[in-house]
Structure formats: C-alpha cells, structure tokens
mmCIF file of the N, C-alpha and C atoms, coordinates in Angstrom:
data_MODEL
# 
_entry.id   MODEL 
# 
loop_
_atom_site.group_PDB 
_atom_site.id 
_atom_site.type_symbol 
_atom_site.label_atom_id 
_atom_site.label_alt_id 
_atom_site.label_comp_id 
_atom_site.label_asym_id 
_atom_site.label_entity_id 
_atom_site.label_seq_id 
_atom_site.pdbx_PDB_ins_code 
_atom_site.Cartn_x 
_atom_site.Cartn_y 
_atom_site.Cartn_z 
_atom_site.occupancy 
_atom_site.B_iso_or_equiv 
_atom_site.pdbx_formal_charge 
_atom_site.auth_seq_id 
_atom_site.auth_comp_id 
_atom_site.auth_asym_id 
_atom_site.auth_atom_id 
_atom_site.pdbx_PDB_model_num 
ATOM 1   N N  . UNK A 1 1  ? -9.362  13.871  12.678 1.00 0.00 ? 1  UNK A N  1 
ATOM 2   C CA . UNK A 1 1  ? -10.516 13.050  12.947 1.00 0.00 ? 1  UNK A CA 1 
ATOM 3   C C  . UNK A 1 1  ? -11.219 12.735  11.629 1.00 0.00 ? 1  UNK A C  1 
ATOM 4   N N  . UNK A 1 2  ? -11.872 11.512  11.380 1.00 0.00 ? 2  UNK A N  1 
ATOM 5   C CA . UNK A 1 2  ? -12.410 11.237  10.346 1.00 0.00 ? 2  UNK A CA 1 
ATOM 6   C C  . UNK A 1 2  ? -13.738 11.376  10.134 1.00 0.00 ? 2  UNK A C  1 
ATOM 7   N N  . UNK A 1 3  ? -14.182 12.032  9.022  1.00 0.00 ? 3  UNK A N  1 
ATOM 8   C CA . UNK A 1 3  ? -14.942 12.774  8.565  1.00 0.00 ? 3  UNK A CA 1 
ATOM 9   C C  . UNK A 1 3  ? -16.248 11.144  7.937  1.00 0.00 ? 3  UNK A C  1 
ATOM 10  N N  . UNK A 1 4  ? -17.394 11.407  8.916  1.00 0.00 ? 4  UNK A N  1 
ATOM 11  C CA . UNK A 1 4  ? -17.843 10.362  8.418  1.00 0.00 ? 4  UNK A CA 1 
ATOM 12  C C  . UNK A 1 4  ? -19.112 10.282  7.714  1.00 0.00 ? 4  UNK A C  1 
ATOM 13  N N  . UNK A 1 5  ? -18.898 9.721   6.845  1.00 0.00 ? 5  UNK A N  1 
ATOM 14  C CA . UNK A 1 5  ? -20.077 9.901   5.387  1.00 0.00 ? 5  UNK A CA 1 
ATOM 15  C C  . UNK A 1 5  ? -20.744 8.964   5.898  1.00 0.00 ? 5  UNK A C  1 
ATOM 16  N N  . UNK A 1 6  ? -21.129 8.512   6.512  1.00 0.00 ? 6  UNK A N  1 
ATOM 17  C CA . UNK A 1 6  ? -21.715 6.802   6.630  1.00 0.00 ? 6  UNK A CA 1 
ATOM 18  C C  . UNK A 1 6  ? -23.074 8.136   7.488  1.00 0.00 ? 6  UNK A C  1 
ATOM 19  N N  . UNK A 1 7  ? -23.464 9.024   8.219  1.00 0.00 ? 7  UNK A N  1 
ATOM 20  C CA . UNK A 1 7  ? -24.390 9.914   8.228  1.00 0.00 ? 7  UNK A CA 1 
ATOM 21  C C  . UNK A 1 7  ? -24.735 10.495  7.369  1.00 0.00 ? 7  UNK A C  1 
ATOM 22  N N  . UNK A 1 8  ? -24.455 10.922  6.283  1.00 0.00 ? 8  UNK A N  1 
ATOM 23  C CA . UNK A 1 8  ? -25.046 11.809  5.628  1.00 0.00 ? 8  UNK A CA 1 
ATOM 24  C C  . UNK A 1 8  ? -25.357 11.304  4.183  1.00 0.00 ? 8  UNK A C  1 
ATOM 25  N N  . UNK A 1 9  ? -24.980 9.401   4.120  1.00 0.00 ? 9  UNK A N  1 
ATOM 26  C CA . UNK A 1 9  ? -25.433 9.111   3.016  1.00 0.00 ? 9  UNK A CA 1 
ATOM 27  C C  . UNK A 1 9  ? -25.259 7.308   3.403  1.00 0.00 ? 9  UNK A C  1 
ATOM 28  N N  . UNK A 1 10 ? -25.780 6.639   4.227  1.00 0.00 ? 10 UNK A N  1 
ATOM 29  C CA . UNK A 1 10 ? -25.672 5.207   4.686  1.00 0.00 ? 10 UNK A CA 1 
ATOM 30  C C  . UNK A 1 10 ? -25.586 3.778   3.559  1.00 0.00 ? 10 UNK A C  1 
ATOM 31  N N  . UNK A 1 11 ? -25.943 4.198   1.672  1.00 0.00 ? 11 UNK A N  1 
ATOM 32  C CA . UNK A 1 11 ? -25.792 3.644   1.167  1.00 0.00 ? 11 UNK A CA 1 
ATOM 33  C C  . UNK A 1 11 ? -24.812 4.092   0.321  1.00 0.00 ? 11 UNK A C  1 
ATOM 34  N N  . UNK A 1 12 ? -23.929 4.710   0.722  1.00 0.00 ? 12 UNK A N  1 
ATOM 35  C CA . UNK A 1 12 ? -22.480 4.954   -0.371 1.00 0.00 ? 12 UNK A CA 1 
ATOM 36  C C  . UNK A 1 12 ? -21.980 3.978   -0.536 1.00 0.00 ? 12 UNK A C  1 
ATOM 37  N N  . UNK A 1 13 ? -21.289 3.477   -1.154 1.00 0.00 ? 13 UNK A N  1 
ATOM 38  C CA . UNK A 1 13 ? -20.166 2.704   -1.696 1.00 0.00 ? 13 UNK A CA 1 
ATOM 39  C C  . UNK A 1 13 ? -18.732 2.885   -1.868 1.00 0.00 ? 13 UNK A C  1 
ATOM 40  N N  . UNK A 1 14 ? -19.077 4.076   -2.968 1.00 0.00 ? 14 UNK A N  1 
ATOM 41  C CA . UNK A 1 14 ? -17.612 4.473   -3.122 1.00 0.00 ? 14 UNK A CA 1 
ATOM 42  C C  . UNK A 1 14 ? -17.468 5.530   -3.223 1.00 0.00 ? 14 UNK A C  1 
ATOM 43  N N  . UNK A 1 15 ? -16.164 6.046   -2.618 1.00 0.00 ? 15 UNK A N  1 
ATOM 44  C CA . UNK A 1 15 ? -15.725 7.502   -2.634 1.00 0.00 ? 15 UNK A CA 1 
ATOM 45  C C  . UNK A 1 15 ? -14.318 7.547   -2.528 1.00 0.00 ? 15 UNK A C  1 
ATOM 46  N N  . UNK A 1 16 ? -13.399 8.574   -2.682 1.00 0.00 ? 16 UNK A N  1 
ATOM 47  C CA . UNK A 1 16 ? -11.926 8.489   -2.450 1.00 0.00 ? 16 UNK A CA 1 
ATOM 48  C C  . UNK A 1 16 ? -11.924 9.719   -1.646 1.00 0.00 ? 16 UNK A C  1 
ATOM 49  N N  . UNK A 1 17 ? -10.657 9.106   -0.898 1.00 0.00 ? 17 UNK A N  1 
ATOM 50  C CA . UNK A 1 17 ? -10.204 10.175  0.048  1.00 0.00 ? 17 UNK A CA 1 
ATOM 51  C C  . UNK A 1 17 ? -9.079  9.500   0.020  1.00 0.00 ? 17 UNK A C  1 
ATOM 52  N N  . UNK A 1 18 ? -8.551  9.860   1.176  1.00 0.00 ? 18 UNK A N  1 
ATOM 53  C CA . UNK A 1 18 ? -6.999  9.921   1.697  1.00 0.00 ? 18 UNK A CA 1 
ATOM 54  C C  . UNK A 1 18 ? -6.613  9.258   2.892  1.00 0.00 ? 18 UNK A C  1 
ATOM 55  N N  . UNK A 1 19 ? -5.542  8.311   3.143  1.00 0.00 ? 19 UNK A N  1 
ATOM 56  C CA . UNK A 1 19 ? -5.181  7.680   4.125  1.00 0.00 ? 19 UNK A CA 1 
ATOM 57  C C  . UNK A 1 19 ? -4.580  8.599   4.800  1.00 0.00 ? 19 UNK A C  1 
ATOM 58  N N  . UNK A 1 20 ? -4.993  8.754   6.345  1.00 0.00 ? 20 UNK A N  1 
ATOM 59  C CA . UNK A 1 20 ? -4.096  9.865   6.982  1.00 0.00 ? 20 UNK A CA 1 
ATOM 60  C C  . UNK A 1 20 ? -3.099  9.216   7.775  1.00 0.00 ? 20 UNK A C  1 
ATOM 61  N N  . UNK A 1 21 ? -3.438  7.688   8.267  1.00 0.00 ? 21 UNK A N  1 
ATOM 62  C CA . UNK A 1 21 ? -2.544  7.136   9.493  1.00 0.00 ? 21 UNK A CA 1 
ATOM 63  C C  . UNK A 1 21 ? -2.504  5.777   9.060  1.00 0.00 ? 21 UNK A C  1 
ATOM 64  N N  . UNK A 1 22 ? -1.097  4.957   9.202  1.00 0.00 ? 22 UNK A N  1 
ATOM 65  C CA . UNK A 1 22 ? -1.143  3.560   9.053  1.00 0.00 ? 22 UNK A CA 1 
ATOM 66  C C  . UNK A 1 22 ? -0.667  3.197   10.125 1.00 0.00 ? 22 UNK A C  1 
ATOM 67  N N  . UNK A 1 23 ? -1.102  2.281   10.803 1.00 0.00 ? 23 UNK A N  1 
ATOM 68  C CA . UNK A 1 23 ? -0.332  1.557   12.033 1.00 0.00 ? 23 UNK A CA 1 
ATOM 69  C C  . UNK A 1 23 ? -0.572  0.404   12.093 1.00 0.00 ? 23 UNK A C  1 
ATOM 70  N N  . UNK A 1 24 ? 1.110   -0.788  12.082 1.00 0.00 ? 24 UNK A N  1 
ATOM 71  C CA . UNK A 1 24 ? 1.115   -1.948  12.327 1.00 0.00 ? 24 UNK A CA 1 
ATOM 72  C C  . UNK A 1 24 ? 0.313   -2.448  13.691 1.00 0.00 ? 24 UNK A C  1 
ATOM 73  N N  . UNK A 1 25 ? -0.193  -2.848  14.025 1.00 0.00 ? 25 UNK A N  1 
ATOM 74  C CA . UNK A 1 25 ? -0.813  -3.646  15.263 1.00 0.00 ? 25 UNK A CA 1 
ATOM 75  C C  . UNK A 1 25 ? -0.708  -5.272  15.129 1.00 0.00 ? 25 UNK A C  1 
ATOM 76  N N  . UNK A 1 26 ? 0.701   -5.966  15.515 1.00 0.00 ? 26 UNK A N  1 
ATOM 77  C CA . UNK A 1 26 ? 0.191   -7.438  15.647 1.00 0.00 ? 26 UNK A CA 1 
ATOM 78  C C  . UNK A 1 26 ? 0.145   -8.030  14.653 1.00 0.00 ? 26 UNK A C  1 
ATOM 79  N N  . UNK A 1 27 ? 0.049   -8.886  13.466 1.00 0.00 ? 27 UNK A N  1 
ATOM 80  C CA . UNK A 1 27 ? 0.042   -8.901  12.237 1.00 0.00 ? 27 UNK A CA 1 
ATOM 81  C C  . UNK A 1 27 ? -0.940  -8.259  11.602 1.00 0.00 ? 27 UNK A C  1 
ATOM 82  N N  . UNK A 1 28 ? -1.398  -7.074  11.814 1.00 0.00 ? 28 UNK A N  1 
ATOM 83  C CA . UNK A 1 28 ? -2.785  -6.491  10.798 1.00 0.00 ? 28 UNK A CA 1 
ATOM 84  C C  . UNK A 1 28 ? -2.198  -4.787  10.840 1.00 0.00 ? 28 UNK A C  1 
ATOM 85  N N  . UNK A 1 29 ? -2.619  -3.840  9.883  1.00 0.00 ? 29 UNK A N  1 
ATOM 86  C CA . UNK A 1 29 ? -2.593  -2.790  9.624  1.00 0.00 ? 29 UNK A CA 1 
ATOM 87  C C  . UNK A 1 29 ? -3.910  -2.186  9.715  1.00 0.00 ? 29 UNK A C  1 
ATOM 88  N N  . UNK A 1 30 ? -3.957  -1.324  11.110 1.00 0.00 ? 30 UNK A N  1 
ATOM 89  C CA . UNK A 1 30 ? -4.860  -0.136  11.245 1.00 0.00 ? 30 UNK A CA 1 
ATOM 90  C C  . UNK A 1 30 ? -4.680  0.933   10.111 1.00 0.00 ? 30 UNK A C  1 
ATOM 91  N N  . UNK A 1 31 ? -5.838  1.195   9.585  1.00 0.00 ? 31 UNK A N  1 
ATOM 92  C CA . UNK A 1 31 ? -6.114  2.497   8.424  1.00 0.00 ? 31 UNK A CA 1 
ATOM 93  C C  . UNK A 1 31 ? -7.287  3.668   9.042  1.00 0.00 ? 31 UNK A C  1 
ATOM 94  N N  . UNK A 1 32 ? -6.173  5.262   9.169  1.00 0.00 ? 32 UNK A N  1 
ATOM 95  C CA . UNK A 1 32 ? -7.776  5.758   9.505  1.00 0.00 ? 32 UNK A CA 1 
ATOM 96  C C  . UNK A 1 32 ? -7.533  6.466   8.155  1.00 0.00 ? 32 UNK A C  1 
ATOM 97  N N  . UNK A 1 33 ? -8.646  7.588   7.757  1.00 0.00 ? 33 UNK A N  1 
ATOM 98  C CA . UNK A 1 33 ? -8.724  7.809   6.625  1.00 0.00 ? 33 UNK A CA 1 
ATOM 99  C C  . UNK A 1 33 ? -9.530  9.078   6.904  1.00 0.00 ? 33 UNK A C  1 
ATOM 100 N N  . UNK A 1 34 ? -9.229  9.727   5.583  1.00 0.00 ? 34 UNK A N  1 
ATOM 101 C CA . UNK A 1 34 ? -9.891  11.575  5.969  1.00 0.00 ? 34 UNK A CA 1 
ATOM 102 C C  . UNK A 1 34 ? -10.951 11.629  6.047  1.00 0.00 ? 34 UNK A C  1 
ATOM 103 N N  . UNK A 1 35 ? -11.697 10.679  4.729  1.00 0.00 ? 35 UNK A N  1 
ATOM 104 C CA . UNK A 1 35 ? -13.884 10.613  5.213  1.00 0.00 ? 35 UNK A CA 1 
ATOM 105 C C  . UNK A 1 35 ? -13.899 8.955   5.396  1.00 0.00 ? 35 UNK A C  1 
ATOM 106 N N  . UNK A 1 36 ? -14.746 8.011   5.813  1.00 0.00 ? 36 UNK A N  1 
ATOM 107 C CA . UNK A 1 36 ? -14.867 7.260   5.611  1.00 0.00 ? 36 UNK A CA 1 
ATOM 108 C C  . UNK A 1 36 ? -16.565 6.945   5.778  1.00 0.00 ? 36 UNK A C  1 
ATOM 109 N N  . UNK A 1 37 ? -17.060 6.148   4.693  1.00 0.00 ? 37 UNK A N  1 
ATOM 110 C CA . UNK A 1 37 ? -18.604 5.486   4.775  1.00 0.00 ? 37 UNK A CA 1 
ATOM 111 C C  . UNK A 1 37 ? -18.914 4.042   5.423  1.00 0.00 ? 37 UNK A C  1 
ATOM 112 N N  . UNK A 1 38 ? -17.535 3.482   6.389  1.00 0.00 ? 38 UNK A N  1 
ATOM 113 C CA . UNK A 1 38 ? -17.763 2.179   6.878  1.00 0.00 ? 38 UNK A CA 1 
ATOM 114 C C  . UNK A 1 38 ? -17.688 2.326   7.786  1.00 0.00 ? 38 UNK A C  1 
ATOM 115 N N  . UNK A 1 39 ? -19.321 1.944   8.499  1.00 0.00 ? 39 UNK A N  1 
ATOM 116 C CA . UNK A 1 39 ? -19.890 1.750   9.475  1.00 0.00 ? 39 UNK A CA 1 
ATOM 117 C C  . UNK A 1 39 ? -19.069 1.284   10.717 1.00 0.00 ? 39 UNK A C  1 
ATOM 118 N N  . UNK A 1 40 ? -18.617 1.695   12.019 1.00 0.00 ? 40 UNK A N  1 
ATOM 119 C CA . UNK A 1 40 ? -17.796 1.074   12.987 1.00 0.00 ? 40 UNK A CA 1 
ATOM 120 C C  . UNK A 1 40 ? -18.852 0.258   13.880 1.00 0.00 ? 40 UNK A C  1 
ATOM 121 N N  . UNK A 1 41 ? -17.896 -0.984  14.015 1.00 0.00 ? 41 UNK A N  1 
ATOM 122 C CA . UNK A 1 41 ? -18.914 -2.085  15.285 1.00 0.00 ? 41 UNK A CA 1 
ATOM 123 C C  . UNK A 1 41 ? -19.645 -1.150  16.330 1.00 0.00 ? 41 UNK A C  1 
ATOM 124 N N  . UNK A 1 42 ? -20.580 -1.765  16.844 1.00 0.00 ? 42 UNK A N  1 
ATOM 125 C CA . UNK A 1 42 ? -20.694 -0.722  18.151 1.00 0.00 ? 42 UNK A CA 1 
ATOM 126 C C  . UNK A 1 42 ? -22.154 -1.176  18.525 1.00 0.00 ? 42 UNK A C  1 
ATOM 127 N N  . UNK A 1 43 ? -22.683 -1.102  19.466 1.00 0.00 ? 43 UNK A N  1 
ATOM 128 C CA . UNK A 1 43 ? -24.537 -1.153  20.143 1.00 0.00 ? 43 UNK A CA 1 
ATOM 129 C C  . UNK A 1 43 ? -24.966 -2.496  19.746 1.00 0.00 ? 43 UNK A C  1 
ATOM 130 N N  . UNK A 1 44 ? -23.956 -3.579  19.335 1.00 0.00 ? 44 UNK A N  1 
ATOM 131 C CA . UNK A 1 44 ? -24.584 -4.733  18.679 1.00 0.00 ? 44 UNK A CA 1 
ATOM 132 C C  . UNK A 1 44 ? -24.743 -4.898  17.377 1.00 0.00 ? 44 UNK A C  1 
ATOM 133 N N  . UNK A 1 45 ? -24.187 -3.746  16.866 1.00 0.00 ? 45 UNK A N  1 
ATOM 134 C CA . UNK A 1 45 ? -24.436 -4.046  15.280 1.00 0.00 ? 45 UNK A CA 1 
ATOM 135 C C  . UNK A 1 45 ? -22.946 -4.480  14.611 1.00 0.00 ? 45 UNK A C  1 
ATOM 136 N N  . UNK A 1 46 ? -22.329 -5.005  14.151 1.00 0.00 ? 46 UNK A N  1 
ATOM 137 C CA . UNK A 1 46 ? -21.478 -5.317  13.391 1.00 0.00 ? 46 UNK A CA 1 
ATOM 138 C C  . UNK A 1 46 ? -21.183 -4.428  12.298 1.00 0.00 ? 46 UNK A C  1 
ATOM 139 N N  . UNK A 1 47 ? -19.509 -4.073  12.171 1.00 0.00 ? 47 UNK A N  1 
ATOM 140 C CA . UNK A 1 47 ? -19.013 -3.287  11.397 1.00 0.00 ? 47 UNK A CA 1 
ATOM 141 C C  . UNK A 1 47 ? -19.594 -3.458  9.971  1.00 0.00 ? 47 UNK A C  1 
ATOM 142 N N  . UNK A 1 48 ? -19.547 -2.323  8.874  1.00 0.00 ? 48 UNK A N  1 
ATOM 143 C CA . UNK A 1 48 ? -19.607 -2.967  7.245  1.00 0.00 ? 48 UNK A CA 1 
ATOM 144 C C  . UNK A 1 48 ? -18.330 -3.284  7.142  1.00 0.00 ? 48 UNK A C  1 
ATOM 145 N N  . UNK A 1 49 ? -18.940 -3.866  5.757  1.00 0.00 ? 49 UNK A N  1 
ATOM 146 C CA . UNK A 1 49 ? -17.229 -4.772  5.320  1.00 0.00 ? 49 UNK A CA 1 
ATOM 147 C C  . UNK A 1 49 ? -17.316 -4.275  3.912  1.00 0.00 ? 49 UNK A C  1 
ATOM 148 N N  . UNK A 1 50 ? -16.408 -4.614  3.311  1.00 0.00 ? 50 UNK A N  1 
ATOM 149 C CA . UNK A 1 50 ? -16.042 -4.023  1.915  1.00 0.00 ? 50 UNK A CA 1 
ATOM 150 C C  . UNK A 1 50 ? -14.406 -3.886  1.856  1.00 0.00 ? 50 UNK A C  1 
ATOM 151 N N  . UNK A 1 51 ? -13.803 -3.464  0.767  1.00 0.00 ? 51 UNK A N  1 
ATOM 152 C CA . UNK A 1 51 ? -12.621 -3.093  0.432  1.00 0.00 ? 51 UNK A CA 1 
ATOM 153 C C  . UNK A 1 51 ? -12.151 -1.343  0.305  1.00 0.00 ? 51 UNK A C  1 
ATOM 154 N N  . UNK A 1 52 ? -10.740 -1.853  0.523  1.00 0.00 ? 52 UNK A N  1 
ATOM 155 C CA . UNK A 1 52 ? -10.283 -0.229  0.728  1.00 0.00 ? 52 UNK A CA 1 
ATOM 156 C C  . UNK A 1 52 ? -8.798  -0.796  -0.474 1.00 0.00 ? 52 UNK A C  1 
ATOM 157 N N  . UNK A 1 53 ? -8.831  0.007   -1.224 1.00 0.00 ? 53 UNK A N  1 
ATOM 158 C CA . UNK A 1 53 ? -8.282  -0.186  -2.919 1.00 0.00 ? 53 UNK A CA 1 
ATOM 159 C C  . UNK A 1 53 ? -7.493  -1.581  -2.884 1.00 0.00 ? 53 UNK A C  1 
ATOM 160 N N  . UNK A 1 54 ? -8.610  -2.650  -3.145 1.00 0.00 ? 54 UNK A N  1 
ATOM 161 C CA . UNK A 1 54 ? -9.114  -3.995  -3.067 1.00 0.00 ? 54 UNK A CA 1 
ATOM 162 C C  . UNK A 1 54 ? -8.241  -4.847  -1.652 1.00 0.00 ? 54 UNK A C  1 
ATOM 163 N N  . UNK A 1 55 ? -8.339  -4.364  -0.978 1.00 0.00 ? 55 UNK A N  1 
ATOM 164 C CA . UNK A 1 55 ? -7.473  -4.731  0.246  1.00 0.00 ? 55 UNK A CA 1 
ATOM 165 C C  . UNK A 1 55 ? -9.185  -4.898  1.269  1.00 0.00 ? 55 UNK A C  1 
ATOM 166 N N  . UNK A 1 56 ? -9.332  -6.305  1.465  1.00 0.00 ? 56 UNK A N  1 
ATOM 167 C CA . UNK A 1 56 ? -10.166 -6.513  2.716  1.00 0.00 ? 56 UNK A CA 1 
ATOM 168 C C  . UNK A 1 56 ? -10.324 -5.999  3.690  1.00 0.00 ? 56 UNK A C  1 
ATOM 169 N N  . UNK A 1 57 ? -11.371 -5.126  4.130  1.00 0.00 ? 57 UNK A N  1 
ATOM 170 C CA . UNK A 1 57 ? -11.802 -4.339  5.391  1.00 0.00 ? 57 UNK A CA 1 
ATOM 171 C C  . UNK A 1 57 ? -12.230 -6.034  6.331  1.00 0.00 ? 57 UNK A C  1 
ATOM 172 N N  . UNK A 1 58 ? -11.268 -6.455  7.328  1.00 0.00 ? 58 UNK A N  1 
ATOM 173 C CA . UNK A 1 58 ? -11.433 -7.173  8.382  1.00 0.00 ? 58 UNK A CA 1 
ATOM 174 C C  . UNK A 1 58 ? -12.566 -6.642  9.368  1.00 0.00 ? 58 UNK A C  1 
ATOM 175 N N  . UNK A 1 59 ? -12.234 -5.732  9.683  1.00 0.00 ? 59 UNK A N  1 
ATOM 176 C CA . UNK A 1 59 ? -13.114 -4.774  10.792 1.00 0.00 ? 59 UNK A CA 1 
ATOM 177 C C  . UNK A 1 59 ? -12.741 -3.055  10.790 1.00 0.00 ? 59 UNK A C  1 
ATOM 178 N N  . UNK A 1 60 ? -14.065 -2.736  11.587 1.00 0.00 ? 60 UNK A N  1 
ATOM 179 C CA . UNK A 1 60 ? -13.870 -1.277  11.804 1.00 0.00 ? 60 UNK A CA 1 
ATOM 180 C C  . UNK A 1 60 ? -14.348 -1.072  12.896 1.00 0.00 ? 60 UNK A C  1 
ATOM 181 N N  . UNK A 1 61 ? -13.680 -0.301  13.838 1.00 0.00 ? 61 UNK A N  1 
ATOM 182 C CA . UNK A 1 61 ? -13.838 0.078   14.770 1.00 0.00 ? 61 UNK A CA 1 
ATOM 183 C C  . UNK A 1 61 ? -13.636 1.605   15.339 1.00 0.00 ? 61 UNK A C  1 
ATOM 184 N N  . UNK A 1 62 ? -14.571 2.228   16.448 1.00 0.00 ? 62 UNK A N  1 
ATOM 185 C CA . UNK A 1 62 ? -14.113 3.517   16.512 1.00 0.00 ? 62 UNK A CA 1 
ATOM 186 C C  . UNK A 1 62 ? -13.295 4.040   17.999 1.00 0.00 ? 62 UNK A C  1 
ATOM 187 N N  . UNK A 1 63 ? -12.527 4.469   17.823 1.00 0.00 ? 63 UNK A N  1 
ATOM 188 C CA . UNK A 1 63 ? -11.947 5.208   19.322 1.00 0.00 ? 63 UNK A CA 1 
ATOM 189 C C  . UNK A 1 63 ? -11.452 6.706   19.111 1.00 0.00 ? 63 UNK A C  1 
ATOM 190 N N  . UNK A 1 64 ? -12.204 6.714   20.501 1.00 0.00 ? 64 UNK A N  1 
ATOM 191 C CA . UNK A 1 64 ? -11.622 8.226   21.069 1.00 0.00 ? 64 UNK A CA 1 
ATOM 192 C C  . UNK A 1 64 ? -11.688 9.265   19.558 1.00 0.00 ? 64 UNK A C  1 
ATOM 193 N N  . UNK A 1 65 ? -12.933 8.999   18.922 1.00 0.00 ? 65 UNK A N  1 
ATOM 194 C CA . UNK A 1 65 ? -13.358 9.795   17.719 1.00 0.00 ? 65 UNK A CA 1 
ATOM 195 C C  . UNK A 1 65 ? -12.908 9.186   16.446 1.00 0.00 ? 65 UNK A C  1 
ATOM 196 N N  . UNK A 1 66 ? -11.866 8.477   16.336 1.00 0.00 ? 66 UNK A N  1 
ATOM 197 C CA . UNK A 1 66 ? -11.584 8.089   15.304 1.00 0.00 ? 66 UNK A CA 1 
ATOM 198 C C  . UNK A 1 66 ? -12.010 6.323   14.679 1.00 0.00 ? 66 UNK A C  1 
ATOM 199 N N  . UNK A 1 67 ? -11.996 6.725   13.578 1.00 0.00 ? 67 UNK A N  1 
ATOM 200 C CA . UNK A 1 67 ? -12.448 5.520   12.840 1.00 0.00 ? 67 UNK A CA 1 
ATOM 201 C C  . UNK A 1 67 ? -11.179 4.513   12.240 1.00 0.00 ? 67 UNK A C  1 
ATOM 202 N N  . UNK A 1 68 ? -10.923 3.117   12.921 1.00 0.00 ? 68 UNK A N  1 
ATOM 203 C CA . UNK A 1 68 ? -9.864  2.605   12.272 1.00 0.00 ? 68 UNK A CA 1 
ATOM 204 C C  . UNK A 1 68 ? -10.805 1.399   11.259 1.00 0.00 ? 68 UNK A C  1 
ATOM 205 N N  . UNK A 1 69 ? -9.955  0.834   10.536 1.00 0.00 ? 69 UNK A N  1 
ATOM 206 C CA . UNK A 1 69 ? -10.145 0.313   9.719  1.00 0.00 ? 69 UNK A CA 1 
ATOM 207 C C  . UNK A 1 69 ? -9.243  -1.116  9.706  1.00 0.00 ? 69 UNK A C  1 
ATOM 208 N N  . UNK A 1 70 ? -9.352  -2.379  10.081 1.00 0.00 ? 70 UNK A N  1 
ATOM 209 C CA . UNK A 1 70 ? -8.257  -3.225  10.502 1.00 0.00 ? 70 UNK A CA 1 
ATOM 210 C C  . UNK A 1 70 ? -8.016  -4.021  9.188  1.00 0.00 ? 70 UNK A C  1 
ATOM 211 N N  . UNK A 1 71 ? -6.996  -3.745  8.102  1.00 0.00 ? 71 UNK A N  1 
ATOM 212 C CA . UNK A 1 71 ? -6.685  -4.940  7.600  1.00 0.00 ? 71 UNK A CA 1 
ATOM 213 C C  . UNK A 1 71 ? -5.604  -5.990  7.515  1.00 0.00 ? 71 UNK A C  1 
ATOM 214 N N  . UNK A 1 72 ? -5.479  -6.892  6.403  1.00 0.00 ? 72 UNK A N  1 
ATOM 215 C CA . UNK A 1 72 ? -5.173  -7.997  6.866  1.00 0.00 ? 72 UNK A CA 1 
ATOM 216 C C  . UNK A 1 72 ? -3.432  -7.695  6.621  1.00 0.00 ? 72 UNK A C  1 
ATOM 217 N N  . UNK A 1 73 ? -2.611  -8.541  6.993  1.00 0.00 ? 73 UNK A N  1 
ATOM 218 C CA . UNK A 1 73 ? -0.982  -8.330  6.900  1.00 0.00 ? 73 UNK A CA 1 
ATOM 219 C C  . UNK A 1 73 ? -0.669  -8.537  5.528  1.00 0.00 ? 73 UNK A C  1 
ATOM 220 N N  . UNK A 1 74 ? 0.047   -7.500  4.942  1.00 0.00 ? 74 UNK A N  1 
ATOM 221 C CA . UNK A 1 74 ? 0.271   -7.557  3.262  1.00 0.00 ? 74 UNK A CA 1 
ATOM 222 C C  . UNK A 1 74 ? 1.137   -9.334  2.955  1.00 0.00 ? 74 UNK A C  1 
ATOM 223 N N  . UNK A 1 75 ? 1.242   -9.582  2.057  1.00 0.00 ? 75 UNK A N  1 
ATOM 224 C CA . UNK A 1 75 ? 1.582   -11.080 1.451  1.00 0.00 ? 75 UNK A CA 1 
ATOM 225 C C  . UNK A 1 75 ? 3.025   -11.273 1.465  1.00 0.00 ? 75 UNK A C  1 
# 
C-alpha cells in the first residue's frame, strides 16, 4: 500500500521512492509507488498533476487503498 506524503506535508514536490507496480491498462500505464505526494481525485476535487521522472502524471486515482498514477503510452 502506498505510503502517502500528500498528509503529512501537502506542499511537497519532490521526493524519490520506488515504483512498486506497473500495469498496462488500454493505451496508458498505471504507476503505484512506495510513498507518493499526489493528491488522488476524489469529493470533487481534482487530482494534482506534475511529473513522475519527467513522464506526465495524466491522473491519479485511489482504490481499494492504493494510489495509481495514470500515465500516458510510452512513444
């Protein structure tokens, strides 16, 4: 489960961790990751956006505890 910094510090930026899971979905690649500080959609608020090692964060979303991360299909 991903460990989420986005509580215990809402203006982080940057930090490194570790990709734990990649999964194709459809043309896009789900990323969850060991901590993550990007905010998942949810109550009306819209996901943050930013990059994950310069690769476009499309969306983030959370299930069943975990935090995915949707980006775009490599080139």
């Amino acid at each position: 489960m991903t460990k989420k910094l986005y509580y215990e510090n809402p203006y982080l930026t940057n930090w490194t961790t570790s990709v734990t899971n990649i999964i194709k979905k459809d043309d896009f690649y789900l990323v969850t990751l060991e901590e993550t500080a990007f905010y998942p959609e949810g109550g009306g608020q819209p996901s943050d956006t930013g990059q994950i090692d310069n690769i476009k964060v499309l969306d983030v979303y959370q299930e069943a505890g975990e935090v995915f991360h949707k980006l775009p299909p490599s080139p």
